[in-house]
Each structure stands twice: as structure tokens, then as C-alpha cells.
N, CA, C and O atoms as a printed pandas DataFrame, in Angstrom:
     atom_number atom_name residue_name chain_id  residue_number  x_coord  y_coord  z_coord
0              1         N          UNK        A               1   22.051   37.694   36.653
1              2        CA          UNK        A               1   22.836   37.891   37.855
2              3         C          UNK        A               1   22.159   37.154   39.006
3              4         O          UNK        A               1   20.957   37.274   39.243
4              5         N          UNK        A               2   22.933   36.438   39.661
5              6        CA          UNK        A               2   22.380   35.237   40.966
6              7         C          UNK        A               2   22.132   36.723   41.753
7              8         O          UNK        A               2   22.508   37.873   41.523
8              9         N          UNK        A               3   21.104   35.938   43.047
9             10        CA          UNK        A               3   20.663   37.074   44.312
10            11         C          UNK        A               3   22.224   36.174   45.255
11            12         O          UNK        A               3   22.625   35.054   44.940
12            13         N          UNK        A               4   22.622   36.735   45.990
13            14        CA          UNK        A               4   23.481   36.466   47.018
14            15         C          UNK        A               4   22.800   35.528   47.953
15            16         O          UNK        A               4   21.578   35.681   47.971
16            17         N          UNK        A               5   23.368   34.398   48.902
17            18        CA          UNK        A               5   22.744   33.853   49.429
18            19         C          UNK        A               5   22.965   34.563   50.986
19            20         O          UNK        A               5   23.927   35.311   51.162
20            21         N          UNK        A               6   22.183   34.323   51.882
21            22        CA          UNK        A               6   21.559   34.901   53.116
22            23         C          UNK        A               6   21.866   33.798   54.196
23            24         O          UNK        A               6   21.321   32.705   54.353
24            25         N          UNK        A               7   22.831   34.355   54.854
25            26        CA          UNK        A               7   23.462   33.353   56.441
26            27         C          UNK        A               7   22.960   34.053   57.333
27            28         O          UNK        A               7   23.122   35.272   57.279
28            29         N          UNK        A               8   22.324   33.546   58.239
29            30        CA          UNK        A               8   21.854   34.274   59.272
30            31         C          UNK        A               8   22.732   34.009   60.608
31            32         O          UNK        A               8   23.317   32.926   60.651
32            33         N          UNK        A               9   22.816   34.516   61.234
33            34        CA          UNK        A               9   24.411   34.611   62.503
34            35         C          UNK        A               9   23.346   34.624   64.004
35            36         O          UNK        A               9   22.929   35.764   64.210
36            37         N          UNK        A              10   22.912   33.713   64.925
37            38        CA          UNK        A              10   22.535   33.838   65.759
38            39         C          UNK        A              10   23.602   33.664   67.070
39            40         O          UNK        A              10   24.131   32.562   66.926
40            41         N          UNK        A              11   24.041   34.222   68.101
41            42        CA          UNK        A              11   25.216   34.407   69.260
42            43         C          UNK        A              11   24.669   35.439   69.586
43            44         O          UNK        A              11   24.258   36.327   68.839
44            45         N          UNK        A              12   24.607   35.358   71.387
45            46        CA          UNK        A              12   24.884   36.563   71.922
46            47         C          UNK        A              12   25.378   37.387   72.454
47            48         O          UNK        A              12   25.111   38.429   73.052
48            49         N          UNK        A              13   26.652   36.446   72.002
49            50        CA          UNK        A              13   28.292   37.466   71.999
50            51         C          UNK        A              13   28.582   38.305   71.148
51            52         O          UNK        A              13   28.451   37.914   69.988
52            53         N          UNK        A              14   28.995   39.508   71.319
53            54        CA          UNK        A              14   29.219   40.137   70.040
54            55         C          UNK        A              14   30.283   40.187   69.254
55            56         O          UNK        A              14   30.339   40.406   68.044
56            57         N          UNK        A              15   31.414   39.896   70.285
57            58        CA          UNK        A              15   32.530   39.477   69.015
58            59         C          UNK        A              15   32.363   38.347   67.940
59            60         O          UNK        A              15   32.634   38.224   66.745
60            61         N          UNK        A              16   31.731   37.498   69.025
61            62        CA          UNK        A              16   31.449   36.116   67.962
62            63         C          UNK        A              16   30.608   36.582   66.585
63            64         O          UNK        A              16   31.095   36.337   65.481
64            65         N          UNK        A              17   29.208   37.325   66.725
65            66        CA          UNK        A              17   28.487   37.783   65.916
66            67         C          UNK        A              17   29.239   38.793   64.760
67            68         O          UNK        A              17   28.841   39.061   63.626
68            69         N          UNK        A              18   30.352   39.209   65.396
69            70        CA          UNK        A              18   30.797   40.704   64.399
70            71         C          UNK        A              18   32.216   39.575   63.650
71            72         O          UNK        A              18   32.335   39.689   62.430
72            73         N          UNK        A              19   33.009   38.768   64.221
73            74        CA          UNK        A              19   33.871   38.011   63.618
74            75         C          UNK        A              19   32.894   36.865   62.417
75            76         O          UNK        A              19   33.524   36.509   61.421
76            77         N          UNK        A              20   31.967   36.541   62.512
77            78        CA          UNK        A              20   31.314   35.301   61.601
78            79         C          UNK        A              20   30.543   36.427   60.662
79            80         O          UNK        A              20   30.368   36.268   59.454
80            81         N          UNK        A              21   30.132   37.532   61.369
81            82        CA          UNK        A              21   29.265   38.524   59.657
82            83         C          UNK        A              21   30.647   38.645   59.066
83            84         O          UNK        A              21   30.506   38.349   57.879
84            85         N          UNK        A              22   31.854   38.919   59.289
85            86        CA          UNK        A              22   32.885   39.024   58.578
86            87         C          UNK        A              22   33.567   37.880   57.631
87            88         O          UNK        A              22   34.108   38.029   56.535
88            89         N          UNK        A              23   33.401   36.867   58.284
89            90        CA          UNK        A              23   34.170   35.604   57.768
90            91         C          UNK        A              23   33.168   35.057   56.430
91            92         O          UNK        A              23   33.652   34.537   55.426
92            93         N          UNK        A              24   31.627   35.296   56.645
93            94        CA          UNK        A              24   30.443   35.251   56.149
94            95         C          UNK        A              24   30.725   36.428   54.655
95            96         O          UNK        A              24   30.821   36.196   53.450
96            97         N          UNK        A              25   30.776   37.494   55.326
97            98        CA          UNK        A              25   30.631   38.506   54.228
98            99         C          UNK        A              25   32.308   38.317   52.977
99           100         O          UNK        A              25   32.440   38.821   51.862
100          101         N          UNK        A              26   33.032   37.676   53.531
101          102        CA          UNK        A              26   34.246   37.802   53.229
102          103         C          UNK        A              26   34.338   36.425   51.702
103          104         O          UNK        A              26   35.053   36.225   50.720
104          105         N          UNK        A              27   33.239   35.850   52.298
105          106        CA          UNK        A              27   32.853   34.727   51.101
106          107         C          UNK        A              27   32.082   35.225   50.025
107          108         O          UNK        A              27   31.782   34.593   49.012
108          109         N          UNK        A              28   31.722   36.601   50.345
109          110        CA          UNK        A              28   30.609   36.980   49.209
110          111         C          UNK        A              28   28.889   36.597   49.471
111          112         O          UNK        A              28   27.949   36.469   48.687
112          113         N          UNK        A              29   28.994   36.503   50.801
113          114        CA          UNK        A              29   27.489   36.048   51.509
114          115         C          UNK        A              29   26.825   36.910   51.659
115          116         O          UNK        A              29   27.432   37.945   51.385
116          117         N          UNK        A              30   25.291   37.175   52.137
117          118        CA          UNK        A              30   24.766   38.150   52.551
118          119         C          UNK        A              30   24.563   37.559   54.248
119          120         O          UNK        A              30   23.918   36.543   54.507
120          121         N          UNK        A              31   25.291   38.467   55.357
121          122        CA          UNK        A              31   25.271   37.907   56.783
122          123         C          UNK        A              31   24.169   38.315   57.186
123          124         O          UNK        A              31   23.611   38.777   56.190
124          125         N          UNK        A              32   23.438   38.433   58.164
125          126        CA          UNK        A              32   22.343   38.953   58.860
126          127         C          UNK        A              32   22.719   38.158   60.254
127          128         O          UNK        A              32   22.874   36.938   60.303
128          129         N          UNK        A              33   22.837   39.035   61.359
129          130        CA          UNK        A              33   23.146   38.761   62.515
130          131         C          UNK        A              33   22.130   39.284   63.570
131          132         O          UNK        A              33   21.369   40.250   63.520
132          133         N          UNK        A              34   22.389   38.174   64.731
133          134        CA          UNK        A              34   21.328   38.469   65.690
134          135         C          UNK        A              34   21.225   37.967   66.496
135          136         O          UNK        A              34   21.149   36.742   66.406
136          137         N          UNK        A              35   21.164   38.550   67.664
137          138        CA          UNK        A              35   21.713   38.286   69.479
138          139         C          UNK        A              35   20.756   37.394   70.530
139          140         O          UNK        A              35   20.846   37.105   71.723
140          141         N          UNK        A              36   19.880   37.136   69.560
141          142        CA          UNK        A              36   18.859   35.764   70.412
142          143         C          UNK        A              36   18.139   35.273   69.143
143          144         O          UNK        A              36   18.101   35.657   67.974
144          145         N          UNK        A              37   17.661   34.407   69.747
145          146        CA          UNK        A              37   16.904   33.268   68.861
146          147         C          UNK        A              37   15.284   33.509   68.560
147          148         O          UNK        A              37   14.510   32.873   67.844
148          149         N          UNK        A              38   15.073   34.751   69.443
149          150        CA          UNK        A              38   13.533   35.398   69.252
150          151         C          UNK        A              38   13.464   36.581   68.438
151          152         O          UNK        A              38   12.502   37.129   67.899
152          153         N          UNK        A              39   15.223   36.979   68.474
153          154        CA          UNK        A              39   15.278   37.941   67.553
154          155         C          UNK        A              39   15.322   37.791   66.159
155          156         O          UNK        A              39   15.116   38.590   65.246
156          157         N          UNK        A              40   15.719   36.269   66.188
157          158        CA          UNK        A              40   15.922   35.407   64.573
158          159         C          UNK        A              40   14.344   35.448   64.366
159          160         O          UNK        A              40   13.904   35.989   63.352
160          161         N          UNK        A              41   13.636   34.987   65.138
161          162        CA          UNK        A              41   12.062   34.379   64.814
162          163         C          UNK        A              41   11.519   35.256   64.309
163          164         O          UNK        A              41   11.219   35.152   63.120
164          165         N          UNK        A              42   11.220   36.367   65.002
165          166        CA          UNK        A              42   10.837   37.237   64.612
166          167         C          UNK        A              42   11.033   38.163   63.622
167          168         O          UNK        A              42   10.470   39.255   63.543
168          169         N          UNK        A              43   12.212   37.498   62.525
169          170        CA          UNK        A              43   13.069   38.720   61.727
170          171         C          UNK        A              43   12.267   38.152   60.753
171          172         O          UNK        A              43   11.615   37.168   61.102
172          173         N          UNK        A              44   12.114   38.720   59.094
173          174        CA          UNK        A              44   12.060   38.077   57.714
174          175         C          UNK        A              44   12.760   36.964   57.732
175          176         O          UNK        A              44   12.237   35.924   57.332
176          177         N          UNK        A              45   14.024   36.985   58.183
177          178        CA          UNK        A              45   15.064   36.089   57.667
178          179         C          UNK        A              45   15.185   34.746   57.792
179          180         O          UNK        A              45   16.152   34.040   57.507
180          181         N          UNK        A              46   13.660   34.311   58.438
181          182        CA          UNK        A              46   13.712   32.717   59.222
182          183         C          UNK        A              46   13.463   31.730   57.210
183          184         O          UNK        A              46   13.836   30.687   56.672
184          185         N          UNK        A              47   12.724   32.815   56.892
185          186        CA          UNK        A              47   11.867   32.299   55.467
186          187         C          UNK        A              47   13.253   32.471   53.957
187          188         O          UNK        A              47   13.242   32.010   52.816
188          189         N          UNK        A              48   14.038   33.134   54.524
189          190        CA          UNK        A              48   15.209   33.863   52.940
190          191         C          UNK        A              48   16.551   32.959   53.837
191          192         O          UNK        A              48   17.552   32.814   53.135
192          193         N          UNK        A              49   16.632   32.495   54.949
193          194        CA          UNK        A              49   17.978   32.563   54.885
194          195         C          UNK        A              49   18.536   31.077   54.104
195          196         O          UNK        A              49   17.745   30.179   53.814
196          197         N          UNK        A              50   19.507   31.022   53.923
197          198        CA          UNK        A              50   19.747   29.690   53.392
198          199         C          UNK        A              50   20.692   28.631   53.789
199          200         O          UNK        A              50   20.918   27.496   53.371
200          201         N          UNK        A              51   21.417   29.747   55.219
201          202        CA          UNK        A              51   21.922   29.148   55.994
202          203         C          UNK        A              51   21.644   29.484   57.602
203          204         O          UNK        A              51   21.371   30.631   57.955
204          205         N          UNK        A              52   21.724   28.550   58.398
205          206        CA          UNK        A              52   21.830   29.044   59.803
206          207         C          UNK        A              52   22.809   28.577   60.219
207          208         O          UNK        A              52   23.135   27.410   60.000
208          209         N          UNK        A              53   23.854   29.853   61.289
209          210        CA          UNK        A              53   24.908   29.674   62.172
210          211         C          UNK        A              53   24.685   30.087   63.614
211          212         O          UNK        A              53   24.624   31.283   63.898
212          213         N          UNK        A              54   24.541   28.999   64.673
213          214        CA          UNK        A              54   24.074   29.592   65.763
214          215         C          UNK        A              54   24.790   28.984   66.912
215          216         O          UNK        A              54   25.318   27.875   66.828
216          217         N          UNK        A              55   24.808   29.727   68.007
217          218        CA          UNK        A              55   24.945   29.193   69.652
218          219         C          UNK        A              55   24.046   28.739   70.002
219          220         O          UNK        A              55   22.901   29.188   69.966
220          221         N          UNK        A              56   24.604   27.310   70.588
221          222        CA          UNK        A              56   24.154   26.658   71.735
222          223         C          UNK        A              56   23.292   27.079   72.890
223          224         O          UNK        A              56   22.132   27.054   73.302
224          225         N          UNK        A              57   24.760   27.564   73.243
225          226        CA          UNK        A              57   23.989   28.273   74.828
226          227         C          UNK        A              57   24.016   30.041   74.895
227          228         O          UNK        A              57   24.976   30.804   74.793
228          229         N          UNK        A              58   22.703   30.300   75.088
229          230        CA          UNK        A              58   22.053   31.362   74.860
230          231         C          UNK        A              58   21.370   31.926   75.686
231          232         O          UNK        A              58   20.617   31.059   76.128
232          233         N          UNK        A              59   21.068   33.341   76.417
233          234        CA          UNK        A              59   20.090   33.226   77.448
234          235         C          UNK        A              59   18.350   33.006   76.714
235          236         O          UNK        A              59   18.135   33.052   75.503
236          237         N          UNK        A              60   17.602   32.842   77.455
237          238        CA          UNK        A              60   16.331   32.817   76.607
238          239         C          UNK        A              60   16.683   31.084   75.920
239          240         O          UNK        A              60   17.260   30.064   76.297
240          241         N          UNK        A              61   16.099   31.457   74.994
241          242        CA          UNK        A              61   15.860   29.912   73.848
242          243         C          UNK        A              61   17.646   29.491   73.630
243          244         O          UNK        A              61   18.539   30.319   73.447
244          245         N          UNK        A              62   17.769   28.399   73.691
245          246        CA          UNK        A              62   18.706   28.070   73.184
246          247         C          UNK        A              62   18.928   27.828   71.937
247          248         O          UNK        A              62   17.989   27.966   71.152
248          249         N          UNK        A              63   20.020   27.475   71.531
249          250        CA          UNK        A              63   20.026   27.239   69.659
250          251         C          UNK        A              63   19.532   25.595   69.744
251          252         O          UNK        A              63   18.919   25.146   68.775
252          253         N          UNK        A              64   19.708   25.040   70.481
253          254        CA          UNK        A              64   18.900   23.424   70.167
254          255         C          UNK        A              64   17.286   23.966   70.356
255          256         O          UNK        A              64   16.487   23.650   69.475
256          257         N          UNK        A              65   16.995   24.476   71.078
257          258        CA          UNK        A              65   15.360   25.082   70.977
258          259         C          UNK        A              65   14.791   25.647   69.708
259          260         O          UNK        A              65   13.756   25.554   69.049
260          261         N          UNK        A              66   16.257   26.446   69.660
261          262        CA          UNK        A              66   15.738   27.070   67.875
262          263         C          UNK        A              66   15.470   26.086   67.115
263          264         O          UNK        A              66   14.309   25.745   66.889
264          265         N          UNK        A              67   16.340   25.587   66.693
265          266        CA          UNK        A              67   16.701   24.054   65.805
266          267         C          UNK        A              67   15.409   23.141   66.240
267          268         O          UNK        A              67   15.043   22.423   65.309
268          269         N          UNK        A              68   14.441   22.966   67.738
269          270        CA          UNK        A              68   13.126   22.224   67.563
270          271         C          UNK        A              68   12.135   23.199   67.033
271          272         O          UNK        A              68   11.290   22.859   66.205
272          273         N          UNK        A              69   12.235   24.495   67.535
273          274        CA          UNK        A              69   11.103   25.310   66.303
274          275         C          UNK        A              69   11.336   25.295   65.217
275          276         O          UNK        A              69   10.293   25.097   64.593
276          277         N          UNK        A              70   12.195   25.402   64.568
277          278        CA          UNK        A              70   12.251   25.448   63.445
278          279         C          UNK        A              70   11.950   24.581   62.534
279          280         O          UNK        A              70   11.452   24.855   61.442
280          281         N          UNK        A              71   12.422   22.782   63.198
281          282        CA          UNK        A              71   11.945   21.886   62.616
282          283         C          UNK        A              71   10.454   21.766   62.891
283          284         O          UNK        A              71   10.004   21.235   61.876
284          285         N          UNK        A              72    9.569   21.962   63.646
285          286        CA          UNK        A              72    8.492   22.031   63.675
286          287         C          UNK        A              72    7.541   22.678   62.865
287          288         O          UNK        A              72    6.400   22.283   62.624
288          289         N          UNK        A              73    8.350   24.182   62.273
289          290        CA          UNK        A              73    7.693   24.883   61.694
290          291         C          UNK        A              73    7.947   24.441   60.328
291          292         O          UNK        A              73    7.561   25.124   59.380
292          293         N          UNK        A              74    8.845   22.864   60.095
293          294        CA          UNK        A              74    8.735   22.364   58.651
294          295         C          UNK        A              74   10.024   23.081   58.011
295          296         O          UNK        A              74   10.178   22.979   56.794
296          297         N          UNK        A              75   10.906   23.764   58.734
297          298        CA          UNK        A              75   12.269   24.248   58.034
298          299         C          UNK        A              75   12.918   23.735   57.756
299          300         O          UNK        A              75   13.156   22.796   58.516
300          301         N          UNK        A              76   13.661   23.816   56.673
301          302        CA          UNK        A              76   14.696   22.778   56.772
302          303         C          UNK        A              76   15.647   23.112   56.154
303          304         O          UNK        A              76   16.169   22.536   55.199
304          305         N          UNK        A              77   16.064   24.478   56.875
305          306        CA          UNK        A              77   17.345   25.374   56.737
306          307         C          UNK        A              77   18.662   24.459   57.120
307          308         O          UNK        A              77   18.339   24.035   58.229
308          309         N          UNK        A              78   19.475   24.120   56.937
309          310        CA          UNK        A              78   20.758   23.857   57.470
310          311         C          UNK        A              78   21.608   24.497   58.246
311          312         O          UNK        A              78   22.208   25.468   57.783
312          313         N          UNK        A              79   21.867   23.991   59.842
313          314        CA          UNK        A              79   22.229   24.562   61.044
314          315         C          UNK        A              79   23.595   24.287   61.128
315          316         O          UNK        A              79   24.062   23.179   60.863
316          317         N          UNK        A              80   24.379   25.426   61.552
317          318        CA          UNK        A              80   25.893   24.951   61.757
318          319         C          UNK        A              80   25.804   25.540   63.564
319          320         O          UNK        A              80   25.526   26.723   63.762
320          321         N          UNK        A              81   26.077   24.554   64.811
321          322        CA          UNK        A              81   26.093   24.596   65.867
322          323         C          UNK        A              81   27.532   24.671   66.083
323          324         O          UNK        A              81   28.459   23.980   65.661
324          325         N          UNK        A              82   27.466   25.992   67.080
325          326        CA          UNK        A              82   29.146   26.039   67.761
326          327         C          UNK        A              82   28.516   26.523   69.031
327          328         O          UNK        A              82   27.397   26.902   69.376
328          329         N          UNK        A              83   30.047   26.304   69.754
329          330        CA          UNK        A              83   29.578   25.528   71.659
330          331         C          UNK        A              83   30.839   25.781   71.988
331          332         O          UNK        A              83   31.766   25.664   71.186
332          333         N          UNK        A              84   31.003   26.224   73.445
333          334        CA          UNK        A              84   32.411   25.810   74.171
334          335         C          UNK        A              84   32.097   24.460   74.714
335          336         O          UNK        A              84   32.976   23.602   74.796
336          337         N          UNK        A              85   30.923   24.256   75.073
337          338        CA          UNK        A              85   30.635   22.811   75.922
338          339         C          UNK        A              85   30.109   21.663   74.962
339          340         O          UNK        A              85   28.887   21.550   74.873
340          341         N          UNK        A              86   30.793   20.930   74.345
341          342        CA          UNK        A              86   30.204   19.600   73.005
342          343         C          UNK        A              86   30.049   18.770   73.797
343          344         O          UNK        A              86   30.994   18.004   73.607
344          345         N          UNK        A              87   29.367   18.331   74.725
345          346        CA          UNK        A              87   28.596   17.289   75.357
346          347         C          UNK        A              87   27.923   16.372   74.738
347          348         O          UNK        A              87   27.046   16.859   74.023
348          349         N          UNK        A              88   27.985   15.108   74.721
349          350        CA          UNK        A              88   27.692   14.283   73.750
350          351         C          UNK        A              88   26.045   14.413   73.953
351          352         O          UNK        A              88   25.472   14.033   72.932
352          353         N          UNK        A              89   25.076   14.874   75.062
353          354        CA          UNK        A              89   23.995   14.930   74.625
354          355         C          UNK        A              89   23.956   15.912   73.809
355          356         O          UNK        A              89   23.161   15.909   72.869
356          357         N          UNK        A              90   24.761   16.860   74.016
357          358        CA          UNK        A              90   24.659   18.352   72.851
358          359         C          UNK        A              90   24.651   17.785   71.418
359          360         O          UNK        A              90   23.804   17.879   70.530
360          361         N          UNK        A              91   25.650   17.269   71.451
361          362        CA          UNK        A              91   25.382   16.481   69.848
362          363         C          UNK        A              91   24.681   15.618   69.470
363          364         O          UNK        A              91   24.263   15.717   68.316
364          365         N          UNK        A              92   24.334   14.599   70.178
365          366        CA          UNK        A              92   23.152   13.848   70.041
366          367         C          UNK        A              92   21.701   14.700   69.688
367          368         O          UNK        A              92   20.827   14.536   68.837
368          369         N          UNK        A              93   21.813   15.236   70.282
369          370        CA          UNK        A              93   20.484   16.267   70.617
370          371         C          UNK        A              93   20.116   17.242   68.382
371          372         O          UNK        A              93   19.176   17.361   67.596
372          373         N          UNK        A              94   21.518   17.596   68.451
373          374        CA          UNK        A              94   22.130   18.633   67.014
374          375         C          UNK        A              94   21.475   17.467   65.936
375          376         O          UNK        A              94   20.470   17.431   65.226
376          377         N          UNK        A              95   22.771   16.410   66.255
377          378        CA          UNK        A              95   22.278   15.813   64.955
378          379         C          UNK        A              95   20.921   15.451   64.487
379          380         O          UNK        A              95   20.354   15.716   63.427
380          381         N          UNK        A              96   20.382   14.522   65.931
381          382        CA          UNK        A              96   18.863   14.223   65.803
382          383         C          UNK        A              96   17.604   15.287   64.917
383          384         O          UNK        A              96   16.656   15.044   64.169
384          385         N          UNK        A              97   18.236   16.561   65.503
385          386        CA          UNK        A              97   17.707   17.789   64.691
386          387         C          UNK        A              97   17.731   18.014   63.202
387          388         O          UNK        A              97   16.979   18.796   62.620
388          389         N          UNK        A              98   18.817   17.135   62.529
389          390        CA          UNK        A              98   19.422   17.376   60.954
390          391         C          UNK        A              98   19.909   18.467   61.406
391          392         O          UNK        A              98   19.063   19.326   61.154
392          393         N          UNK        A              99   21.058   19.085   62.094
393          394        CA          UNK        A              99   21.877   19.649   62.037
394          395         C          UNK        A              99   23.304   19.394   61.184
395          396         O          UNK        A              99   23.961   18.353   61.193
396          397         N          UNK        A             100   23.582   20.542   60.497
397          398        CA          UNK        A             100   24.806   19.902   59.907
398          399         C          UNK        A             100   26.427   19.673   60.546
399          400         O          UNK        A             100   27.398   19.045   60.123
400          401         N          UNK        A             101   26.164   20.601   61.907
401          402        CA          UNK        A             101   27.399   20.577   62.308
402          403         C          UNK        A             101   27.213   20.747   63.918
403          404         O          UNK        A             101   26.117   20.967   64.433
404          405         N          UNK        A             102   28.273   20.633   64.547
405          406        CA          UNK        A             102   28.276   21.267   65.291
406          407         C          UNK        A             102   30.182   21.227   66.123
407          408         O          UNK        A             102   31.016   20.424   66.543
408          409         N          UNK        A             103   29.998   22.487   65.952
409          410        CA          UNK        A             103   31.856   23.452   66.017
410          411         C          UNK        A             103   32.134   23.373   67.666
411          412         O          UNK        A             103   31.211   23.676   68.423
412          413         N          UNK        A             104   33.261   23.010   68.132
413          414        CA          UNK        A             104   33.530   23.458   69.166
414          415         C          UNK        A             104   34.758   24.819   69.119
415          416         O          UNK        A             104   35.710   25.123   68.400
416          417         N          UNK        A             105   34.055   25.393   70.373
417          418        CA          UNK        A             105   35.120   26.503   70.436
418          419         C          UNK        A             105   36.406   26.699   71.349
419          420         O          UNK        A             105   36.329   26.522   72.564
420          421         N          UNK        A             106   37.551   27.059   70.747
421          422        CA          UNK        A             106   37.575   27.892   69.600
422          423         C          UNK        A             106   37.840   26.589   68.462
423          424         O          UNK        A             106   38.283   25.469   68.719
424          425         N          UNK        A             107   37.313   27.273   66.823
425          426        CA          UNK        A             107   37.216   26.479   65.648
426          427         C          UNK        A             107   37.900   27.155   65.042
427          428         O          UNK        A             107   38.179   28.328   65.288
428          429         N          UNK        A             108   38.365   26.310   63.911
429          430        CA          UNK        A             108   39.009   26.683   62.612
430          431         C          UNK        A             108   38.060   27.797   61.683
431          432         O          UNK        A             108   36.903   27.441   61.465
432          433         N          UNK        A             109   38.526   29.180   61.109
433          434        CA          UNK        A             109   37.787   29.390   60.199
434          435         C          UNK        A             109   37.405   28.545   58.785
435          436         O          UNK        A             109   36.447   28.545   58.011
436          437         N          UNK        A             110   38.408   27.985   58.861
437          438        CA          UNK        A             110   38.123   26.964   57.413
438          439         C          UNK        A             110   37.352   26.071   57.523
439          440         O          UNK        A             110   37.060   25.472   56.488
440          441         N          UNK        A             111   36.663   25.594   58.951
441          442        CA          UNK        A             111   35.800   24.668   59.096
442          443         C          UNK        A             111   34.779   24.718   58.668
443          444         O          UNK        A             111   34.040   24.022   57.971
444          445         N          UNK        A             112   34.771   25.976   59.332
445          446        CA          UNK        A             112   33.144   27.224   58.973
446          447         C          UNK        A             112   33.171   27.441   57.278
447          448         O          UNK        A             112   32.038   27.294   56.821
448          449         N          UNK        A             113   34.007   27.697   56.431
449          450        CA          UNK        A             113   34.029   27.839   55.145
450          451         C          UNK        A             113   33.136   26.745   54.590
451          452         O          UNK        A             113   31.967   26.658   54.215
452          453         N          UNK        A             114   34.371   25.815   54.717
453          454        CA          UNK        A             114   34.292   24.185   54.348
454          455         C          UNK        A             114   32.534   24.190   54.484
455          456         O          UNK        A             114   31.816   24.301   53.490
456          457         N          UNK        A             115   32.093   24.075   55.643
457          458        CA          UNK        A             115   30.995   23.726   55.618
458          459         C          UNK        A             115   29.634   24.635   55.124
459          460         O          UNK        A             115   28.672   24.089   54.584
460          461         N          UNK        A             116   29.689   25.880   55.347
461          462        CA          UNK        A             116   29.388   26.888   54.204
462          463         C          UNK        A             116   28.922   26.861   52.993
463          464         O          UNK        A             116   27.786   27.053   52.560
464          465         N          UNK        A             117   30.336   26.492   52.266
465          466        CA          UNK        A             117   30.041   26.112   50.931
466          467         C          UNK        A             117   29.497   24.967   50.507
467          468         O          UNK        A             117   29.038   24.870   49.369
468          469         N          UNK        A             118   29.486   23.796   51.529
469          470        CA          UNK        A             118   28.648   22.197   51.641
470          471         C          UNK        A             118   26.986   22.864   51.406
471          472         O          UNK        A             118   26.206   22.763   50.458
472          473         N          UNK        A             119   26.902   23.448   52.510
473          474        CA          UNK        A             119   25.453   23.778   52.820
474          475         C          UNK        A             119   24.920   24.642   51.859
475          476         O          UNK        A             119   23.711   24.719   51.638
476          477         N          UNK        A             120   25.810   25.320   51.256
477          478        CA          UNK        A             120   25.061   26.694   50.234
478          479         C          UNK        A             120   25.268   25.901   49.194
479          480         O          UNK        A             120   24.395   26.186   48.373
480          481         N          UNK        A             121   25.986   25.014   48.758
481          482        CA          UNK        A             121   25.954   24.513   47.746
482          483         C          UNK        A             121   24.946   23.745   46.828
483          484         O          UNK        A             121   25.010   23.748   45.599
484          485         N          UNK        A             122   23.939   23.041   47.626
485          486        CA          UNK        A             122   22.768   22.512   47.620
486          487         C          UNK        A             122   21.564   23.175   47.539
487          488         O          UNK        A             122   20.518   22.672   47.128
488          489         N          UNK        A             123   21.792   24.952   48.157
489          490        CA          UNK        A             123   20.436   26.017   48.108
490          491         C          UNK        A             123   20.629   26.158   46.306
491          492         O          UNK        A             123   21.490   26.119   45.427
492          493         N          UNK        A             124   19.289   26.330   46.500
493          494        CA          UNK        A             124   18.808   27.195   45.018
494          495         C          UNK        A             124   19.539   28.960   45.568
495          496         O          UNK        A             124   19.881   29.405   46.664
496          497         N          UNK        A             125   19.518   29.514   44.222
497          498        CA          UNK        A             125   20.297   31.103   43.748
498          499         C          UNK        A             125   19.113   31.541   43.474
499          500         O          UNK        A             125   18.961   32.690   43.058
């Protein structure tokens, strides 16, 4: 029997956070959600997850801040970035990171799937 794979949900909106553990869990994922980017750091889940879904703009660290710790710390989780504001430095900034995406809002749920299953598809089970 495979272990479930582990999306971690960083926003510190909460609808956003409670609509993506759903859309997440609804694939058969394991979601783990969480309302800043210090709250991600600090969780287990920086080391198990196998995906990251995060905001941009955040109070505290932003999700492009996350996305430079993380690459620093040698991660190389796959980031799906969503934004009301896609500013081409915003994306410049994402991709440069090896980000895999980055969503403007509001997005398609199927985008989020689509790319989901891209990104989990490539994790080890």
C-alpha cells in the first residue's frame, strides 16, 4: 500500500486555505495547511511534503521569501504560486526560483489539478 502524498497549503486567508485543503484532499492527497510561511518552517512538513502551494503576498515572509529559503536550504520541493497581483517581476522572480507555477487569482480548479498531478507525478510514494 503507497503512503499518500503530502501538499502543504501556505495563505493567510482562510477561505483560500480551507477551499485548496479541499480541492487537495478531494484528489486523495494528504493537505496540511498553514497561515504563514514561519508556520510552514517551523512545521515537520518542510522535509515530507511533496508539494508546495503558496501565497505571494503574505504578512511576515512572503511566499517568494519562502521559495529563497527553501532553495537555500537545498529543497527542491515544487512550488505552485498564486497572486491577485502577477507582476512580471513576480514571475520573473517565481520562475528564477524553479517554481512550477504561478496562478493568478481567481484560477481555474483544474489548473491546480493539472498541475498537481505534473508535480506529484515525478515524487517518489
Amino acid at each position: 500500500m503507497s503512503k499518500a502524498q503530502i501538499v502543504s497549503i501556505v495563505d493567510d486567508d482562510a477561505s483560500v486555505r480551507a477551499a485548496m485543503e479541499s480541492l487537495v484532499r478531494s484528489l486523495g492527497f494528504v493537505a496540511c495547511v498553514f497561515e504563514s510561511a514561519d508556520d510552514f518552517l517551523r512545521s515537520p512538513r518542510v522535509d515530507d511534503s511533496a508539494c508546495l502551494i503558496t501565497d505571494v503576498q503574505m504578512p511576515g515572509m512572503s511566499g517568494l521569501d519562502l521559495q529563497d529559503r527553501l532553495v537555500a536550504q537545498g529543497s527542491r520541493i515544487p512550488i505552485i504560486f498564486i497572486t491577485a497581483f502577477p507582476e512580471t517581476a513576480i514571475r520573473s522572480r517565481a520562475q528564477a526560483g524553479g517554481a512550477l507555477a504561478l496562478l493568478e487569482k481567481p484560477f481555474r480548479c483544474g489548473a491546480v489539478v493539472e498541475l498537481l498531478r505534473h508535480a506529484l507525478a515525478a515524487q517518489p510514494r
